[in-house]
C-alpha positions as CSV (number, residue, x, y, z in Angstrom):
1,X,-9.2,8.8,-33.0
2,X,-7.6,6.6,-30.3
3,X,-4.1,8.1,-29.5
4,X,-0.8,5.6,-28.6
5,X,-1.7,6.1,-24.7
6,X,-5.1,5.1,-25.5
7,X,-4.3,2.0,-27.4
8,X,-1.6,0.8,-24.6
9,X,-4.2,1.6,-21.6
10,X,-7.0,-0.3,-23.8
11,X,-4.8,-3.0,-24.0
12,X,-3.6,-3.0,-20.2
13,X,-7.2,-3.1,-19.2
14,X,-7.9,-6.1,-21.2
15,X,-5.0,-8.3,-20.4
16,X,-5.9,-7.5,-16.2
17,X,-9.5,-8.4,-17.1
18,X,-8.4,-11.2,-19.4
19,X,-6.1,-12.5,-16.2
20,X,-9.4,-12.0,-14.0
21,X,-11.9,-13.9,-15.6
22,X,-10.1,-16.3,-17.7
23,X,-8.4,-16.1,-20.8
24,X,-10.7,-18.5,-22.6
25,X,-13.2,-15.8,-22.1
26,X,-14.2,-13.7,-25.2
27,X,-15.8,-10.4,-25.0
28,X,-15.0,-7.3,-27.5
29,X,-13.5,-4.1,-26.0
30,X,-17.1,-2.6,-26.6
31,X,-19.2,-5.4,-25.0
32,X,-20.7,-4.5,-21.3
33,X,-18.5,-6.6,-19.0
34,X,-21.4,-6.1,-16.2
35,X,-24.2,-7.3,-18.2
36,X,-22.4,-10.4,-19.9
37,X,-21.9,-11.6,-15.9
38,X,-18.0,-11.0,-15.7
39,X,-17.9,-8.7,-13.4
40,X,-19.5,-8.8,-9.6
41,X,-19.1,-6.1,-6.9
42,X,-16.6,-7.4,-5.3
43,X,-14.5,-7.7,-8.6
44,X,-15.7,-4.2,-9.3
45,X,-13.6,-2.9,-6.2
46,X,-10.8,-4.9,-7.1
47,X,-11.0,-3.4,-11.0
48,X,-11.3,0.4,-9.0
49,X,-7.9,-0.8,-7.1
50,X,-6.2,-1.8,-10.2
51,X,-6.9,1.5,-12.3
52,X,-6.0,4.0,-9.1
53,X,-2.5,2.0,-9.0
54,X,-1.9,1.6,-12.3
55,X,-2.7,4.9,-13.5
56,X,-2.0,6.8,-10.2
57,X,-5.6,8.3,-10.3
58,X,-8.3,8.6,-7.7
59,X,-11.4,7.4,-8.5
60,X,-14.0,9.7,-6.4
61,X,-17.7,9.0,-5.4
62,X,-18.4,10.9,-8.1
63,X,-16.9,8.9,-10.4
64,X,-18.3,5.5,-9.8
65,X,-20.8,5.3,-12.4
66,X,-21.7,2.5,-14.4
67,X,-21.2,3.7,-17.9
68,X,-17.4,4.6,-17.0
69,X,-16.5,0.7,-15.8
70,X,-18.9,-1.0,-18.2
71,X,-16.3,-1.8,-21.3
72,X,-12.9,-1.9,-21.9
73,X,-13.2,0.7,-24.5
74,X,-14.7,3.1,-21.3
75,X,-12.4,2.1,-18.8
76,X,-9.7,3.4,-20.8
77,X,-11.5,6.4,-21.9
78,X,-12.2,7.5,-18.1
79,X,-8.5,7.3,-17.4
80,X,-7.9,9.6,-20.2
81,X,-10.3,12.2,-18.6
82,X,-8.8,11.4,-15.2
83,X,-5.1,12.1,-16.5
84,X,-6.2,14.9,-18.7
85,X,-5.8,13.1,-21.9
């Protein structure tokens, strides 16, 4: 079950990505932002940027895996983890 913090980071995520790439873009919170061509490496970097000052985490070596950054729905779900959610 999402919880509140959840639901606002979820929604935070979206509305920078939406910003990003154009709001007359749609994709679902589920869909693979890297695979639908949204996302590059450069705008990868600039995505790991936004979530360490946002959410005042570090993202590590360790932590830059694909299946954590793919979707909105696992962005907001590594933060969590990060931030002991």
């Amino acid at each position: 079950m999402e919880t509140a913090i959840q639901t606002e980071q979820t929604a935070t995520i979206r509305e920078f990505l939406q910003q990003r790439i154009g709001a007359e873009i749609a994709f679902t919170d589920e869909e693979d932002i890297f695979k639908l061509g949204l996302v590059n490496s450069l705008f990868a970097l600039e995505l790991v940027l936004f979530l360490e000052n946002t959410y005042q985490v570090t993202v590590e070596n360790e932590d830059l895996k694909l299946e954590h950054f793919s979707t909105v729905n696992n962005l907001s779900d590594f933060i969590s983890r990060k931030k002991g959610l």
